[in-house]
N, C-alpha and C positions, 0 to 999 in steps of 0.2 A: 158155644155150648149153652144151650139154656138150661138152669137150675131151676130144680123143682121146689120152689120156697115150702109150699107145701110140706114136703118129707123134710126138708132143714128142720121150720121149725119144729115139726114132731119129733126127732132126734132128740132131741132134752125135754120131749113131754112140756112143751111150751115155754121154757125158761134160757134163760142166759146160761151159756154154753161153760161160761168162764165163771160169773159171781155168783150164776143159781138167781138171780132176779124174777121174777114174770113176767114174763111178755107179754100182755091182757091181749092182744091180739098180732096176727103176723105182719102188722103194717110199723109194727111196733121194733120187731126183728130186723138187723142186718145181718149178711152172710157174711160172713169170715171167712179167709182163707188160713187154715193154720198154719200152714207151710209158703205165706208171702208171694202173692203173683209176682213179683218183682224179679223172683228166684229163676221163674221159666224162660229158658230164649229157645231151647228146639221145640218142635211139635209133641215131643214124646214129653217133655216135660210141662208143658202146657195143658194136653191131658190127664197129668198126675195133678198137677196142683187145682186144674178143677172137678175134678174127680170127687164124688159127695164124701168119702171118706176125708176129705181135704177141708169139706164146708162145713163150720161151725156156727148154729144159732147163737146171736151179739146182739147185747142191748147195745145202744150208743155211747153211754159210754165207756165201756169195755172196749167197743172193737176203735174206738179213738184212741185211748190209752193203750191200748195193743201197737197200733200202728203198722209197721211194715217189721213188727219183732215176729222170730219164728216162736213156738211156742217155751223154749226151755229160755230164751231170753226174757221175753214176759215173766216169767217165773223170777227170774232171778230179779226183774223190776219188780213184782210184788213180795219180793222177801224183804226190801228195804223199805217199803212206804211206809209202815207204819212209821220209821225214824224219822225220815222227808218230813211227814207230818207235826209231829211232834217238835222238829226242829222250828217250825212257822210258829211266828208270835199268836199268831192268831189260833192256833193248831195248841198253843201252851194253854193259853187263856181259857179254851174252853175246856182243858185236863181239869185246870185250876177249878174250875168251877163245876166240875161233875157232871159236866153238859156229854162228856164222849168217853167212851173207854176205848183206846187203844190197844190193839191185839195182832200180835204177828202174824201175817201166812202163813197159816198151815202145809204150802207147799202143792197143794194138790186144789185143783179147779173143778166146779161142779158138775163136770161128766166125767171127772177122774171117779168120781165120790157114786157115781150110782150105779 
């Protein structure tokens, strides 16, 4: 099946599907699958996971830090990063110094949000 990158990225009005980023152009864009190609083995499900309700506009890197997570897993990786972070010397250092504010997930991704 070929995706019409096109209608992806206008799907979130040019931005990342998950952090809300901007895409400045669609060369910029990876397609996502939200529900993991990985998941398909019949034809019938092979069709559902490329099916454009399936395909989410992804900066790079969103759809890397995503990886082969379905969506509610992702989630549950972004309720804890902020900690991850925070946990890293390097991630203290720059608390310490007023360089980052650290803020939890709100839970919901930015085509949750529009």
């Amino acid at each position: 099946m070929k995706v019409d990158r096109n209608r992806v990225y206008e799907k979130c009005n040019g931005h990342c599907g998950y952090c809300g980023k901007k895409l400045e152009t669609i060369k910029d864009m990876q397609v996502d699958h939200i529900d993991p190609q990985w998941r398909a083995v019949t034809k019938e499900q092979k069709d559902r996971i490329n099916a454009f309700d399936n395909l989410m506009p992804s900066c790079r890197r969103c759809n890397h830090y995503k990886r082969s997570d379905n969506l509610e897993q992702f989630r549950r990786k972004m309720a804890t990063l902020h900690n991850r972070v925070c946990d890293h010397y390097i991630g203290k250092v720059a608390i310490d110094f007023g360089m980052v504010d650290i803020r939890a997930f709100d839970g919901k991704f930015h085509f949750e949000k529009q």
